[in-house]
VEXBA-888620 format. One record per atom (N, C-alpha, C, O, CB): x, z, y. Coordinates in pm, whole numbers, plus 50000, padded with zeros to 5 digits. Glycine has a CB too. Example, Ala and Ser with C-alpha at 12.3 -4.5 7.8 and 13.67 -1.06 7.14 Angstrom:
BEGIN
513195078049431;512305078049550;513205078049670;514245084649668;511315090549553;512855070849775;513675071449894;512905078750003;513415080450114;514085057249940;
***
This chain:
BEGIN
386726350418177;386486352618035;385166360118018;384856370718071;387656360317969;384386351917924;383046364317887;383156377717874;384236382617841;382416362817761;382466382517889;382686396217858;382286397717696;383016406317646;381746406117962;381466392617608;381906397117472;382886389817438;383296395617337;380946396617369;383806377417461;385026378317454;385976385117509;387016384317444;385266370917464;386046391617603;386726399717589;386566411317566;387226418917638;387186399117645;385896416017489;385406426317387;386326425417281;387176433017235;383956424117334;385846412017252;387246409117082;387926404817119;388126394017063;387176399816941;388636406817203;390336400817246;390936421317246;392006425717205;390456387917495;389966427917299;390276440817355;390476444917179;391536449217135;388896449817475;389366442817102;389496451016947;390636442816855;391176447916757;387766450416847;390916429316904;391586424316846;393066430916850;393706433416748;391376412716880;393706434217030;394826438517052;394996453316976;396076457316934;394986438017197;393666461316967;393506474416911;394096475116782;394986483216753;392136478516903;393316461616655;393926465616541;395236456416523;395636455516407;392896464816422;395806450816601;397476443416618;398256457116646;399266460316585;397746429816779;397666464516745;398366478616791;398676488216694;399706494616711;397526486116884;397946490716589;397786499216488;398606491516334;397896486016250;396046501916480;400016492216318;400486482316269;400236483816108;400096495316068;401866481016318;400186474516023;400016480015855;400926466715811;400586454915808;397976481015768;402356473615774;402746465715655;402476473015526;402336485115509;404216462015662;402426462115429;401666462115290;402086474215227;401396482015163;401976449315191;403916475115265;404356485015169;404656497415241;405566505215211;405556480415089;403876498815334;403816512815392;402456521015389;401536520915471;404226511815536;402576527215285;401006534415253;400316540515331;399086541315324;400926543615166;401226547015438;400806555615507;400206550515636;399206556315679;401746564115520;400706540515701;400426528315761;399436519915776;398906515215876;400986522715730;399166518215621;397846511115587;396466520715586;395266519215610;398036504515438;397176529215553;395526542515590;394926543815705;393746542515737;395766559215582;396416548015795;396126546215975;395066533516012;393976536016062;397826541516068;395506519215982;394706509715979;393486504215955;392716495715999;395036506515950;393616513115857;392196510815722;391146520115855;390136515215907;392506523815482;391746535015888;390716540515974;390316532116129;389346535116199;391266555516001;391096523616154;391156517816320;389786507516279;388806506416352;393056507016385;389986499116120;388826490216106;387806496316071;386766492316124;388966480216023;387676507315974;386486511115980;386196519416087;385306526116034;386186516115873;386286523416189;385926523816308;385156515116407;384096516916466;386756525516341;386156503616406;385286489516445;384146488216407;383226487116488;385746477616401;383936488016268;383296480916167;382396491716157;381466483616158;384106475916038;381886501216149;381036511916229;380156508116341;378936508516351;381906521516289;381256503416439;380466501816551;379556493316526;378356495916526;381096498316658;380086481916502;378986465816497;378066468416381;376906464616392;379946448116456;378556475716243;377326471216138;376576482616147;375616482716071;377706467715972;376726492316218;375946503916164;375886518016083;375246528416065;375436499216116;376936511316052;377096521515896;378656522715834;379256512415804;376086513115749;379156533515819;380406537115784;380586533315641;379686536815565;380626551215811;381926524815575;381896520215454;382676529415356;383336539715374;382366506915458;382436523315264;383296531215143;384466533015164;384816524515246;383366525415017;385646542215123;387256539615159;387166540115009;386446546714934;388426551815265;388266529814982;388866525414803;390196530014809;390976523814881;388946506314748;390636541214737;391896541414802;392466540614605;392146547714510;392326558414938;393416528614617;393946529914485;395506526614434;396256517014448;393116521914416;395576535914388;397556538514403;397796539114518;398856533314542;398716526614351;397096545414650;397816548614769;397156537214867;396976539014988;399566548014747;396876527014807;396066513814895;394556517814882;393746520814793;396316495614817;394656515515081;393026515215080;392486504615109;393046494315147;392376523415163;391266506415091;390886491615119;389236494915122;388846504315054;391476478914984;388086485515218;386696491915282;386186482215232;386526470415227;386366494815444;385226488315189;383766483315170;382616484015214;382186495515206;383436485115096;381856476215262;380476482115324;379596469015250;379896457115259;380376483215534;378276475415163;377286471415096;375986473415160;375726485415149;377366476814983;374766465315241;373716462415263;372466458815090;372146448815025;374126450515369;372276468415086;371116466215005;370036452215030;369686448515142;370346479315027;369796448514957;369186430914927;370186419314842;371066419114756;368966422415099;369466410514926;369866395214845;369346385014935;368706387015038;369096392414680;369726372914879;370986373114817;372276374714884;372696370914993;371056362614756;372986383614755;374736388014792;375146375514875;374776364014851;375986389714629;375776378614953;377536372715010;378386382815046;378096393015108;377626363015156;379436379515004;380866382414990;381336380515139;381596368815165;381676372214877;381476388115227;382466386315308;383696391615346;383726401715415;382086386115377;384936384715301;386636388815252;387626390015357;387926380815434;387346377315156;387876395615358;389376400515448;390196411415423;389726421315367;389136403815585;391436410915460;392346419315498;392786428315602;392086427315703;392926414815491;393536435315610;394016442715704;395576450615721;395906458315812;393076450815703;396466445915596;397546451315584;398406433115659;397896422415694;397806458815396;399636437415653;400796422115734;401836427115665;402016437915610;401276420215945;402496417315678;403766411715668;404676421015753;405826422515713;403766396715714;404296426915860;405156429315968;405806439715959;404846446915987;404616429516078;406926449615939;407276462115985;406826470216098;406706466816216;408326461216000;406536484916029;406476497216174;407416488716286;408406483616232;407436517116131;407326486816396;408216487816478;408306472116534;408786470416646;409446494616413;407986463816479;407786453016499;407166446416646;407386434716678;407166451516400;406396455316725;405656460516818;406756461316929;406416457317040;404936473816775;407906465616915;409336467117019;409576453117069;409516451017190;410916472816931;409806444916998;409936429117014;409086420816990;409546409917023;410766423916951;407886419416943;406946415116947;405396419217006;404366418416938;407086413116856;405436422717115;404216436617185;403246427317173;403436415417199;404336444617376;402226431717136;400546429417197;399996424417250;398986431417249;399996433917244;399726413817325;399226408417456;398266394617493;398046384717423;400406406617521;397836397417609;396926381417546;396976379917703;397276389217779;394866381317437;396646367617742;396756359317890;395276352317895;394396357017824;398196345617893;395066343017964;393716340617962;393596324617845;392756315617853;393176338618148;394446325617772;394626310417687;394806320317520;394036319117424;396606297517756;395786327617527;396306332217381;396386345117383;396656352217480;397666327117333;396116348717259;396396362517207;397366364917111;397196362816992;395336367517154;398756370917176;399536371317035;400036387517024;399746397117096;401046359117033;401096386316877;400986400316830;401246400616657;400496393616589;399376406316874;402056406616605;401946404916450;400846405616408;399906412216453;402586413116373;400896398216311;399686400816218;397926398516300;396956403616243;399946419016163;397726390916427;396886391116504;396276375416435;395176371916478;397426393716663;396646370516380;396386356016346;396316359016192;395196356416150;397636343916400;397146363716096;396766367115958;396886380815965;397966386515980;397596360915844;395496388015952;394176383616015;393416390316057;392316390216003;393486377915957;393676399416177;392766409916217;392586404116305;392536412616394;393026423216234;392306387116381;391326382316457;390256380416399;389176383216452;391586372616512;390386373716242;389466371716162;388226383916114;387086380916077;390226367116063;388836399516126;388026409116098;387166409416210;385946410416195;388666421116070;387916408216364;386706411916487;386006401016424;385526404816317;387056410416683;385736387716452;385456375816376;384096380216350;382986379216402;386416372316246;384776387016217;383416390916129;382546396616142;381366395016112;383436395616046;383336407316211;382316420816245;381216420316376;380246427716385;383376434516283;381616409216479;381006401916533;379686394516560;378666394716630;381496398616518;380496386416437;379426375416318;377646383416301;376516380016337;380456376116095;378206395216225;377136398516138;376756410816271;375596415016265;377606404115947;377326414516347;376306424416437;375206408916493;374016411416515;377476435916615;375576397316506;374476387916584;373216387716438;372106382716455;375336367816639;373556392716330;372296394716237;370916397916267;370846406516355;372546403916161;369766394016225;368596398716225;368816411816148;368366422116199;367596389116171;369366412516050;369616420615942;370946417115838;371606407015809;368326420215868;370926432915795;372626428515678;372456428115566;373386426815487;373946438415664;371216429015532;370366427115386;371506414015275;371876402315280;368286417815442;371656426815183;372366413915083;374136410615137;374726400415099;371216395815115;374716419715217;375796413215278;376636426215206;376356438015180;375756409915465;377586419015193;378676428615124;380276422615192;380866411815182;378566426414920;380566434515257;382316434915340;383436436915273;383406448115222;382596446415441;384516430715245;385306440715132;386736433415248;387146421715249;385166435614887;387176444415327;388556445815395;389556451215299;389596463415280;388506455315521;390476441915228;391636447515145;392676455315229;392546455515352;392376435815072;393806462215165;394716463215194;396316461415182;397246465315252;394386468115199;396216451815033;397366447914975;397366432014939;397886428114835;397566456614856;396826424215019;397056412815009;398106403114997;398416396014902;396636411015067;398786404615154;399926401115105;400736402815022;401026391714978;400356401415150;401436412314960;402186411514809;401366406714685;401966404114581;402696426314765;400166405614693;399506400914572;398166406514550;397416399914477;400306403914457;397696418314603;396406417314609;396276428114467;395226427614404;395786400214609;397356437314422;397626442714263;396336446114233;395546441514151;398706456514234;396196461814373;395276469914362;394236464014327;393626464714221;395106476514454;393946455314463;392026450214469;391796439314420;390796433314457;391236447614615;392686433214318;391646418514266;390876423814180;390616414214107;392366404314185;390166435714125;389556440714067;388506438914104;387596432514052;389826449314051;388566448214262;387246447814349;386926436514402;385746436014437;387226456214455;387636425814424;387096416014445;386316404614388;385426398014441;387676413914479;386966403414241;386716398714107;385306399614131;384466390914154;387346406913976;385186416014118;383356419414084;382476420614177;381266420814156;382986432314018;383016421514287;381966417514404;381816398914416;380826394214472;382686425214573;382796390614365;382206380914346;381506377614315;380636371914380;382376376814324;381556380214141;380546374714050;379026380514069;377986377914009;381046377613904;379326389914184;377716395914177;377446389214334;376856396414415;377456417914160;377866376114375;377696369514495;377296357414496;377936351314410;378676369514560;376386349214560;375896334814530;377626324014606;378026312814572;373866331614647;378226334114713;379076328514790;380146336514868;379846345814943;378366321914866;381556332014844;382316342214916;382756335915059;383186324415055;383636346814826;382696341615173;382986337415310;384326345615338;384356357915349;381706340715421;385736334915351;387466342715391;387766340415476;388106329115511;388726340515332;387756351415550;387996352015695;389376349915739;389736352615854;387566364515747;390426343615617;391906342315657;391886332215785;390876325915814;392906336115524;392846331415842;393306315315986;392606311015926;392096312915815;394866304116021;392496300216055;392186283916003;393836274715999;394966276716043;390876274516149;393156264215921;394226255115952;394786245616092;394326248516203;393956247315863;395446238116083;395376231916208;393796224516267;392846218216220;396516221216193;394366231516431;392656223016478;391606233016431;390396232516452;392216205116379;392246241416368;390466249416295;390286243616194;389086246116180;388846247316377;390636235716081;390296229515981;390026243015901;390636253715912;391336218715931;389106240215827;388436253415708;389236245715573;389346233915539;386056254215681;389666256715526;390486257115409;390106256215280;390146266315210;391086266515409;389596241615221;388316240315138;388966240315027;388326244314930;387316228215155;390516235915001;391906241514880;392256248414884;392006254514988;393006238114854;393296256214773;394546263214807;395106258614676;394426253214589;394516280214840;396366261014668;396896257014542;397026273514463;396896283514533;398526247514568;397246274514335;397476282014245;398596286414272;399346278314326;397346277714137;399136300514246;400096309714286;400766314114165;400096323214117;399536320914364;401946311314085;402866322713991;403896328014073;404336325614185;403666316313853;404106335313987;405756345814022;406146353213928;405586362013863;405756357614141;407406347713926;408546350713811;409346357113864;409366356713987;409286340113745;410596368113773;411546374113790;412386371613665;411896377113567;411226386613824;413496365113642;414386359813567;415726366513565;416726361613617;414476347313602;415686380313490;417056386513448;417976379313347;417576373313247;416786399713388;419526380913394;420406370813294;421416390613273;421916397413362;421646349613409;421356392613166;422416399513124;423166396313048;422856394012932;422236407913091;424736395013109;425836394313033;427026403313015;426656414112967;426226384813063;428316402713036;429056413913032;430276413413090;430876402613101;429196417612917;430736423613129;431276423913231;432706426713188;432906431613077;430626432313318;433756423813274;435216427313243;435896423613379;435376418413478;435886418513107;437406428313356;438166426113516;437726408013489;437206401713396;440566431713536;438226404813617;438116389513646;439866387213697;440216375613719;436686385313793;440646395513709;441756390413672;442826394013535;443826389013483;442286392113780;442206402313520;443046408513378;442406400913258;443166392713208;442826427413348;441186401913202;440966392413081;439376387713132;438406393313081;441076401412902;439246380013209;437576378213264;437166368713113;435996368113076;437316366213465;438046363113051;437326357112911;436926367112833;436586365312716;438206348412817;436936378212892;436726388912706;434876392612855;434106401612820;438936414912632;434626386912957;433256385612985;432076381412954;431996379012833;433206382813042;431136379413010;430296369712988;429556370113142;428946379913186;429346372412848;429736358113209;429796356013357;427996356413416;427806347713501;430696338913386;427276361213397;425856364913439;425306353213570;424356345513574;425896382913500;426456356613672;426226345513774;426356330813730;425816322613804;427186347413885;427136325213599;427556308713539;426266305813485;425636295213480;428896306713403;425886323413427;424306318613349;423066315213436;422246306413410;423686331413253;423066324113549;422006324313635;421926309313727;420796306713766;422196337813727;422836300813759;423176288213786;422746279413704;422556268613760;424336286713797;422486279513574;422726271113486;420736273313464;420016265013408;424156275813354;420216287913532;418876290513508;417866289313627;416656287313637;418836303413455;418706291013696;417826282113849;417956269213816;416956267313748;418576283614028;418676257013821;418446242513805;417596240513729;416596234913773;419386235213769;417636244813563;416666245513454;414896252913543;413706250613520;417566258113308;415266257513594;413346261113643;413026252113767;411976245713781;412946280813712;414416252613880;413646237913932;413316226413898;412426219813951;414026233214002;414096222613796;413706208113707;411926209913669;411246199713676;414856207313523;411406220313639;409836220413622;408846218113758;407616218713761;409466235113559;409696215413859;409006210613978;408326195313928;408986187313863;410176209414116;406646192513979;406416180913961;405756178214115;404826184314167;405566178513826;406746164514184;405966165814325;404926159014337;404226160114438;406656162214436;404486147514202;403166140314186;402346146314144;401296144914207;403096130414118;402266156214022;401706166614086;401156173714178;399986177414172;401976169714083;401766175614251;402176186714403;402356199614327;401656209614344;400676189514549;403286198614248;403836210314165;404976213514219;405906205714242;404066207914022;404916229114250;406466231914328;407086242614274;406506252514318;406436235514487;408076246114192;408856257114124;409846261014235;410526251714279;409616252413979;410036273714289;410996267614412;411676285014377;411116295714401;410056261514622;413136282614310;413936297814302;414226301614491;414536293814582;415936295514187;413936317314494;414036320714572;415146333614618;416206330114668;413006320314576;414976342714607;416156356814612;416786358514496;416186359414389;415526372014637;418186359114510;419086358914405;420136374414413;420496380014516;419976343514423;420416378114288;421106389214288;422116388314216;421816384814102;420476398914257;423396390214236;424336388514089;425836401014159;426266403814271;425066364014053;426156405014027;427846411014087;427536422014127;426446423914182;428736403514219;428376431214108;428856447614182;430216446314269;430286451114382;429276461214044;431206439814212;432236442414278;432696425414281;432066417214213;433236454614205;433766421714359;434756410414398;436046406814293;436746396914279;435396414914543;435986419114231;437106417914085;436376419013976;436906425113884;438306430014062;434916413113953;434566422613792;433556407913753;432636403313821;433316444613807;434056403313632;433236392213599;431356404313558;430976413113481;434296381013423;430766395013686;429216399913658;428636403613545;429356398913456;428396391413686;427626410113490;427256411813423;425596416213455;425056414713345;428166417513375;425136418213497;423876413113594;423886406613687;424726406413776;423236420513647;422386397013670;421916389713771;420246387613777;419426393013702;422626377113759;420066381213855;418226382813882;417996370413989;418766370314086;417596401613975;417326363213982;416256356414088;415186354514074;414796351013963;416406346014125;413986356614212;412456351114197;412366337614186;413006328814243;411556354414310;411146336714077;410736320614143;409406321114220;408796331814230;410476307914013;408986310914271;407626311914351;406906294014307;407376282714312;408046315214565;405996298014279;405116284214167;404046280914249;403436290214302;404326289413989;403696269814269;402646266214388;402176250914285;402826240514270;403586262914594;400856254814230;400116245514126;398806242714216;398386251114296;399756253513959;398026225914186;397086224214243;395736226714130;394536227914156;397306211314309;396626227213965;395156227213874;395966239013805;397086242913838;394506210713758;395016244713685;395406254013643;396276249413536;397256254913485;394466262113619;395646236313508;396696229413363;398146229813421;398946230813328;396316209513311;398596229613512;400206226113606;400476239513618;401696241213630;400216217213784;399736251613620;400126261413627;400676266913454;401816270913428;399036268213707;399646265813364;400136268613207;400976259413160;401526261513052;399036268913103;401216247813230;402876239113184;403856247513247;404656254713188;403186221013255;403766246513351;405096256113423;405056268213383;406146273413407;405146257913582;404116277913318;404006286813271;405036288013128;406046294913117;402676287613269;404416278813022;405356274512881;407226270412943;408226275712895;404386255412793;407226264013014;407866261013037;409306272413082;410466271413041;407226253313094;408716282713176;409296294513203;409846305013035;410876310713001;408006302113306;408766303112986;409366314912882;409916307012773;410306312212669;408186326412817;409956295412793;411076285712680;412406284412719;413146277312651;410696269412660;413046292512862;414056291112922;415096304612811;414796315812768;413686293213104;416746293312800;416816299912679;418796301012737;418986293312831;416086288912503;419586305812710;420746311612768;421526297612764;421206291012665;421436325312683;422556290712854;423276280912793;424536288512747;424996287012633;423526268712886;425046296412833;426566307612779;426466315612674;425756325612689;427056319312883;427176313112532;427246323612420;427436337712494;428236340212585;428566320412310;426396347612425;426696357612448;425536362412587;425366374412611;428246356812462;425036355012644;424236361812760;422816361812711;422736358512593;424346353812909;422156363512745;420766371012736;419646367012840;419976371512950;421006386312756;418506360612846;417486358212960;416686362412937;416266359412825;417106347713001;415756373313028;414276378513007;413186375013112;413206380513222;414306393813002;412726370613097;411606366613190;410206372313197;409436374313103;411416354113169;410036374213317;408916387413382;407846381113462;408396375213555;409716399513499;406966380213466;405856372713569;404766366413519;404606367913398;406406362113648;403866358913583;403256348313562;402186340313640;402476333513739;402906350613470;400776341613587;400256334013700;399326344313737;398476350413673;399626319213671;399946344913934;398846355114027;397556351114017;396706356113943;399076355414186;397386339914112;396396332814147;396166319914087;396856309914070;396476331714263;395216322614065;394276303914006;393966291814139;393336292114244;392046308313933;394456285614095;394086278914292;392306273414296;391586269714203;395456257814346;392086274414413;391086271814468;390796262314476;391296257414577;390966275014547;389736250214382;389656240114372;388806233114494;388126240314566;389316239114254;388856222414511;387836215914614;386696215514579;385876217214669;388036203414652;386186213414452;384636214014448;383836226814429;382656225814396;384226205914343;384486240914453;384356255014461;384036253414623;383246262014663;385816264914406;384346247214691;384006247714820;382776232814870;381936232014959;385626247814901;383096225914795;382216213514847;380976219014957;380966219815080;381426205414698;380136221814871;378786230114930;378676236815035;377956233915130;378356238914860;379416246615024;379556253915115;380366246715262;379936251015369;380206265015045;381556235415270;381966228915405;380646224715382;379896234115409;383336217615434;379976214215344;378846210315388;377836211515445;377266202815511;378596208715351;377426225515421;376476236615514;377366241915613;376726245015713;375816250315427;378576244215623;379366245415740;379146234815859;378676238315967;380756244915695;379496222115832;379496211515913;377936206215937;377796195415996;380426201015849;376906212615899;375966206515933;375536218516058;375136215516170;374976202515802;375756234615998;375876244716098;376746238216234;376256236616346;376646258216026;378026235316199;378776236516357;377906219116452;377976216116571;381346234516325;377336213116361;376476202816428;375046208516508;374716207016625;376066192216310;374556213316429;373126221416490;373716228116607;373126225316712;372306234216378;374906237616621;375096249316738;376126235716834;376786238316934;376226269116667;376056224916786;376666216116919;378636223616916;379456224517007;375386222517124;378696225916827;380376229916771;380986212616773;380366202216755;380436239216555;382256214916800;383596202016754;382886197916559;382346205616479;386096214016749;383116187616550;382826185116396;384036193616348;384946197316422;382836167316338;383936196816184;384866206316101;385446198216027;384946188815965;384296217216019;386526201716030;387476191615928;388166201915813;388576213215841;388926182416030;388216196215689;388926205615612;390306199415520;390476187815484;387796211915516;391106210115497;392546208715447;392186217615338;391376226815323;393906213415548;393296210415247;394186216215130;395306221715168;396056215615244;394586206915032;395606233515124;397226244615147;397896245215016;397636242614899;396916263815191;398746249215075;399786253714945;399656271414947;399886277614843;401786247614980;399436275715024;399606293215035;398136296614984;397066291615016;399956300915221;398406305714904;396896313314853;396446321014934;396836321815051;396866322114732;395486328114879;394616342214955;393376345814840;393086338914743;393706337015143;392786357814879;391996363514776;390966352514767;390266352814665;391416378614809;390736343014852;389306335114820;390066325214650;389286321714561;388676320415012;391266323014640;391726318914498;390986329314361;390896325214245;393576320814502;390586341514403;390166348914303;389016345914310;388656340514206;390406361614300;388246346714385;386946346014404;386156333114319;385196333414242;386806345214554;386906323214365;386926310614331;387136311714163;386376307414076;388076302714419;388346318314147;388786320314001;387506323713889;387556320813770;389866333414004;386336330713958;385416338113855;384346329813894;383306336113874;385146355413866;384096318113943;383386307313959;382416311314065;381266307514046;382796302513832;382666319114186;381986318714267;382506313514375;383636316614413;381526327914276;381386301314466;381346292314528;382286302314666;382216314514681;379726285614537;383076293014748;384196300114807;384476289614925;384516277814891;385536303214697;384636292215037;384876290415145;386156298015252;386016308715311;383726292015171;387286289915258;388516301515343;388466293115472;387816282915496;390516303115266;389236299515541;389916294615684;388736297515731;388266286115732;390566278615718;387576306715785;386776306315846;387296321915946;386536329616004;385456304115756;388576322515938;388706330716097;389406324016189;389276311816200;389456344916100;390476333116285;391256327316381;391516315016406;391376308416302;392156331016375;391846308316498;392106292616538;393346293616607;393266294016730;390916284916639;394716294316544;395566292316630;396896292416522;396736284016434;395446303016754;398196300216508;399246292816445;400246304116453;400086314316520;399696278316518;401636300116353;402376312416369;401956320916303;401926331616363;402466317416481;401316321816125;401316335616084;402656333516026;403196323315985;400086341515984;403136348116036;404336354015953;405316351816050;406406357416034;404716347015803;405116344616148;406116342416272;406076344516350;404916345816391;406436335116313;407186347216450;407626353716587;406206349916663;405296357916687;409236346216669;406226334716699;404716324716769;403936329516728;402986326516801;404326309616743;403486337616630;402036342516577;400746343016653;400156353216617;402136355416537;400196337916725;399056337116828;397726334716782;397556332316662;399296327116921;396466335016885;395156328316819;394666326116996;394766332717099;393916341116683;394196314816963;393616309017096;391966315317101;391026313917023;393676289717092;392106322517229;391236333417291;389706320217267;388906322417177;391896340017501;389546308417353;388566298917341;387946298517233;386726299817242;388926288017361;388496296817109;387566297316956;387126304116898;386616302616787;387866294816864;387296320217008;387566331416913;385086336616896;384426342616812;389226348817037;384816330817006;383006328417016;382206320116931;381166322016869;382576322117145;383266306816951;382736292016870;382616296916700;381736294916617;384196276316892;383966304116691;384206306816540;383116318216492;382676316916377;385876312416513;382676328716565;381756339316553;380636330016519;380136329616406;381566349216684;380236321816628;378896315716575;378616307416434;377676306816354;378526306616677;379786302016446;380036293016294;379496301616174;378536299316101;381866289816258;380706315916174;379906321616030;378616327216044;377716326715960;380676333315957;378556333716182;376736339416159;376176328416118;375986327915997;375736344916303;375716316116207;375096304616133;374876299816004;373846294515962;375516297016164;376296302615921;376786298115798;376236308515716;376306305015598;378316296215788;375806317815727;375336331615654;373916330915679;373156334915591;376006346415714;373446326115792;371956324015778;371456315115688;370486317315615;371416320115890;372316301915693;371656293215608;372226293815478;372226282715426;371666280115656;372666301715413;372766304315273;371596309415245;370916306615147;373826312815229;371286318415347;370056331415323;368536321415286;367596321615206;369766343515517;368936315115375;367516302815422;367216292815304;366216285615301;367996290515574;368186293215209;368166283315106;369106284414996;369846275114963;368356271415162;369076297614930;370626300614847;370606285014707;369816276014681;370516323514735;371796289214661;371946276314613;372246287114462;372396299214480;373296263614698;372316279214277;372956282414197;374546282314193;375306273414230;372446276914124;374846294714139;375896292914133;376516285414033;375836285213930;376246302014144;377566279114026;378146270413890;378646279013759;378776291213765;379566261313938;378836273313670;378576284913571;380096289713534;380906281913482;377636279513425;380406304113568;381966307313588;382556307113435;383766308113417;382246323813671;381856306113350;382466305913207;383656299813160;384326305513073;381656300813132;384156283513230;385086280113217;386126281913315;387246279113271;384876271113186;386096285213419;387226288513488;387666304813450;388796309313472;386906285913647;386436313113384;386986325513380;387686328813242;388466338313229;385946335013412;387356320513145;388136319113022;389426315413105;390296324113110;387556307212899;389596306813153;391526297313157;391756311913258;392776317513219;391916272713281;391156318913367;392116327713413;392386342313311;393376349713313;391606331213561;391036343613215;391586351013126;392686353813032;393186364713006;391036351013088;393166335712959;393956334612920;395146334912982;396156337512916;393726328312874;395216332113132;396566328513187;396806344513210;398036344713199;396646316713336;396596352313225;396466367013241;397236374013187;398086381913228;395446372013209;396776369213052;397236376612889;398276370012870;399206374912806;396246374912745;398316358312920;399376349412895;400946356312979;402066358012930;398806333312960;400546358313085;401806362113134;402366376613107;403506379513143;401736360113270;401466386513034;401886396913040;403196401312981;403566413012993;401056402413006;
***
């Protein structure tokens, strides 16, 4: 193995070692310090810490132009402890480990990337820390480091094969309370009102807004109902999870949600949520695979192939405020959120060169950006809309 690969196999196991799930604050700080540490080393310069409601999240800004955006994370999915049954480790083929694939391969990746710089002129880093649950804190900071960017580069996985992630679909989330009322369930359960008959009758009604020609997916997920085994319910609750390819499929299923109306006299439905993410259209990326694939041709790279997803990530925001957006440009391997979670050690150089390359030739020839006015109206409205 090279020795600067295994450099980033060594920093890679470092920040897998240092664990950050989303909803452990304290966790994510520990983390936040392991990357900006890294990220010290290679750029030079120690970044901002954002710490908001308890989430931190780094920034590091190079004075010049033109801006790029380069996006990542650093919080997982995974629990403290996760590390007991899932340890650390890499062989001379794979590197696995929670959260080593989404995506703190993608941060060495980066940090990598841009130490092979002439200079960091114009480059702007923004490592979140609350991504996975939604990104509450920092779609703020990301929002506005977009729009002040010709191009955002997301260092999330790749897809299969390495495919760069030139879609994503649009993201809602709902929470659907049914209150009704409660009484014994053998003494007079009619003087009730059964919360769980209603909540049945309100999951079918929201999956029916699934369209699969579309590729519209309404899909109820965690359900809550009942206190006791003798007591007709009287609360209940389930998520939904909304996976839209345009934003119009997102504000139908949107109307559609808050027109949901009780079928049982006497119960009550409130509905909470709306739309996270705007999905990431294909022609937000056109440009940018294009200068990708002509890059991984010049450096004698595999040709690049790109996919559409159903799972979001912050490059959906980015995208959202009409700046040109590019994902899947970290790790090459499979298994996020799962036990298999790995990244194949071989791509982990090929992929470094890809984005330095890909960052030069923006520099070498920046392009206009498209004019964010209409995508940032429809996410404005969908915003207000869900509140």
């Amino acid at each position: 193995m090279p020795e600067p690969v295994e450099t980033m196999v060594a920093e890679i196991l470092r920040l897998v070692r240092c664990e950050s799930p989303s909803d452990d604050l304290a966790a994510v700080a520990r983390s936040a310090d392991a990357v900006a540490e890294l990220g010290t080393t290679h750029l030079g310069a120690a970044p901002e810490r954002i710490v908001i409601d308890g989430r931190t999240h780094l920034r590091w800004r190079f004075p010049g132009g033109p801006r790029i955006l380069v996006l990542g994370h650093h919080d997982t999915v995974w629990p403290v402890g996760s590390l007991e049954e899932l340890p650390a480790c890499a062989d001379d083929e794979t590197l696995a480990g929670p959260g080593c694939f989404d995506m703190k391969a993608g941060l060495v990746i980066a940090f990598h990337a841009l130490a092979q710089l002439t200079d960091l002129a114009g480059i702007t880093v923004l490592v979140t820390g609350d991504e996975e649950p939604g990104s509450t804190t920092s779609r703020a900071l990301i929002e506005d480091e977009a729009r002040a960017s010709v191009a955002a580069l997301v260092l999330e996985a790749a897809g299969p094969e390495g495919a760069l992630k030139i879609a994503r679909k649009g993201v809602s989330r709902y929470e659907i309370a049914v209150h009704g009322r409660a009484s014994h369930a053998g003494l007079d359960p009619e003087q009730g009102v059964n919360a769980t008959l209603e909540l049945a009758h309100q999951v079918q009604a929201v999956a029916l807004l699934g369209d699969a020609e579309a590729g519209t997916t309404v899909t109820p997920t965690r359900t809550t109902s009942g206190t006791t085994t003798n007591t007709v319910p009287a609360q209940a609750s389930f998520s939904v999870d909304v996976r839209a390819l345009s934003a119009a499929e997102q504000e139908r299923v949107h109307a559609g949600m808050l027109a949901l109306t009780p079928r049982i006299h006497g119960a009550r439905v409130v509905v909470d949520g709306g739309i996270n993410r705007s999905p990431l259209a294909a022609d937000s990326s056109a440009e940018l695979f294009r200068r990708a694939q002509r890059v991984a041709d010049r450096l004698a790279l595999p040709p690049l192939t790109g996919i559409s997803v159903g799972g979001a990530s912050d490059g959906n925001f980015t995208a959202g405020v009409g700046t040109p957006t590019l994902d899947g440009l970290g790790a090459v391997g499979a298994g996020a959120h799962a036990a298999h979670e790995h990244v194949l050690i071989a791509e982990l150089e090929p992929r470094t060169r890809l984005l330095a390359g890909l960052i030069e030739d923006i520099r070498s020839a920046p392009f206009d950006r498209p004019d964010p006015t209409a995508s940032a109206k429809t996410a404005s409205a969908s915003i207000t809309a869900s509140a």
